[in-house]
C-alpha positions in Angstrom: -2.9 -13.8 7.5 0.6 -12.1 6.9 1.7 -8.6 6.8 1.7 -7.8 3.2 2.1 -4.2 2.8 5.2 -3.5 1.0 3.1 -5.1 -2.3 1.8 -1.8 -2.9 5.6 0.2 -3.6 6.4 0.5 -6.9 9.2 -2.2 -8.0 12.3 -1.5 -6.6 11.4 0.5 -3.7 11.8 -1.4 -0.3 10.8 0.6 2.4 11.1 -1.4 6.2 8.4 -2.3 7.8 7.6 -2.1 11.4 5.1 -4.0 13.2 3.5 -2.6 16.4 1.4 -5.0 17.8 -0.9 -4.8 20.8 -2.4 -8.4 21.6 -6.1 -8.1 22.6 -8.0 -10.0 25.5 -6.3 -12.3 27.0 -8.5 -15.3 25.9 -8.0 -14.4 21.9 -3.8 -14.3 22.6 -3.9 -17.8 24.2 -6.5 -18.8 21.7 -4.3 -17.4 18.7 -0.7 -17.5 20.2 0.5 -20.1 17.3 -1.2 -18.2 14.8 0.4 -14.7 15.9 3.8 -16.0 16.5 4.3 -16.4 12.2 2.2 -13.9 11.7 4.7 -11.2 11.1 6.8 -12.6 8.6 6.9 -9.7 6.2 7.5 -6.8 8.9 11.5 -6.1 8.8 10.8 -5.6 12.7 8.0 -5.9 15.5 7.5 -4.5 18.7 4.8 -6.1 21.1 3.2 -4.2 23.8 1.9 -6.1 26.8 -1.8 -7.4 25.7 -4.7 -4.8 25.9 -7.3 -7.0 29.0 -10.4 -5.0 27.4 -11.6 -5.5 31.1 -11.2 -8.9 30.9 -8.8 -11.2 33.6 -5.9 -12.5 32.9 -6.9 -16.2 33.9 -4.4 -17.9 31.3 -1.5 -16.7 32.7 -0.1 -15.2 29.0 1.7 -11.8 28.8 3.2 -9.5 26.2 6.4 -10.8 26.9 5.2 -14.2 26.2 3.9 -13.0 22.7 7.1 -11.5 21.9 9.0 -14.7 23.0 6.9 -16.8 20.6 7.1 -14.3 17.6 10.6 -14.0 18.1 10.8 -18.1 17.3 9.8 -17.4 13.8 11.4 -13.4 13.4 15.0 -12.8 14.1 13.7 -9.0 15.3 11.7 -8.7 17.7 11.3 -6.4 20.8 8.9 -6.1 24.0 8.0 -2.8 24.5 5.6 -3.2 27.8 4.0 0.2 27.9 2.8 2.3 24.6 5.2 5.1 26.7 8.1 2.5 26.0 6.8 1.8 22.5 7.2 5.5 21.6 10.6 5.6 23.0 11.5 2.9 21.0 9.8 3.9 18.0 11.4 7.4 18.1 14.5 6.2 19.0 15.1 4.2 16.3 12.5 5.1 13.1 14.1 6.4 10.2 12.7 8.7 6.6 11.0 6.1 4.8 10.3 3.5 7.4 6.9 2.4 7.0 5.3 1.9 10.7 1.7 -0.3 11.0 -0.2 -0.2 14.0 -1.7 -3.7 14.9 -4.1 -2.2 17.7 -7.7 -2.8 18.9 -6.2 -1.0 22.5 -4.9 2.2 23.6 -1.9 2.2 21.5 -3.0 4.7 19.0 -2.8 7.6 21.4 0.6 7.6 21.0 0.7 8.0 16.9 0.6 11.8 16.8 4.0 11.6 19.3 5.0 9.3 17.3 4.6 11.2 13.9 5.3 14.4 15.5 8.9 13.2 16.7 10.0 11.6 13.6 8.7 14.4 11.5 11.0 17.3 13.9 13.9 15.0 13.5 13.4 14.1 9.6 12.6 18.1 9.3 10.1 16.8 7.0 6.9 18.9 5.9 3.9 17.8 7.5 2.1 17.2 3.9 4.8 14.7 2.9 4.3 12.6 6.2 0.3 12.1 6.4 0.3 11.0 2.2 2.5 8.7 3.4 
């Protein structure tokens, strides 16, 4: 399946899109690694954070960094984040009004959201009610 979320903006409006994904298990991003690396098609950007082990070992020998490699095949912007600490630095670096941010995540990446939305919203100076009808 693609990212298809900008369908829902009302013609004209073109909002970017950014992708945070979080591979999960090790076994499902070797199984699916083909499948993920076209999978992001309609983001305007993605960041990949290393995969989420869910307590499981790494016996395939695949990393975040190889996710990102393989997305990046297909994407022409794409960044490895590592940590969700770096993918909150990067996200409040570089987020501006408007940008639409979706959370691929079955991990611990969703901690960071309220950072994340909290930073953007003190540099956007925009109301809090504006950002969560968003």
């Amino acid at each position: 399946a693609r990212l298809q979320s900008t369908e829902a903006l009302p013609s004209g409006v073109k909002r970017r899109v950014v992708a945070v994904f979080q591979p999960h298990r090790y076994s499902r991003t070797a199984a699916l690694l083909n499948e993920f690396s076209t999978a992001f098609a309609d983001a305007d950007r993605v960041l990949v954070s290393d995969i989420y082990a869910a307590s499981e070992a790494n016996s395939y020998g695949i990393s975040g960094e190889d996710v990102a490699r393989a997305i990046a095949q297909h994407h022409p912007q794409v960044d490895y984040c590592g940590t969700p600490e770096a993918v909150q630095a990067e996200l409040v670096a570089t987020l501006v009004p408007g940008d639409i941010v979706l959370f691929l995540t079955a991990g611990n990446l969703n901690r960071i959201i309220p950072d994340v939305m909290n930073a953007v919203q003190a540099a956007a100076q925009v109301p809090e009610e504006v950002l969560s009808n968003v």
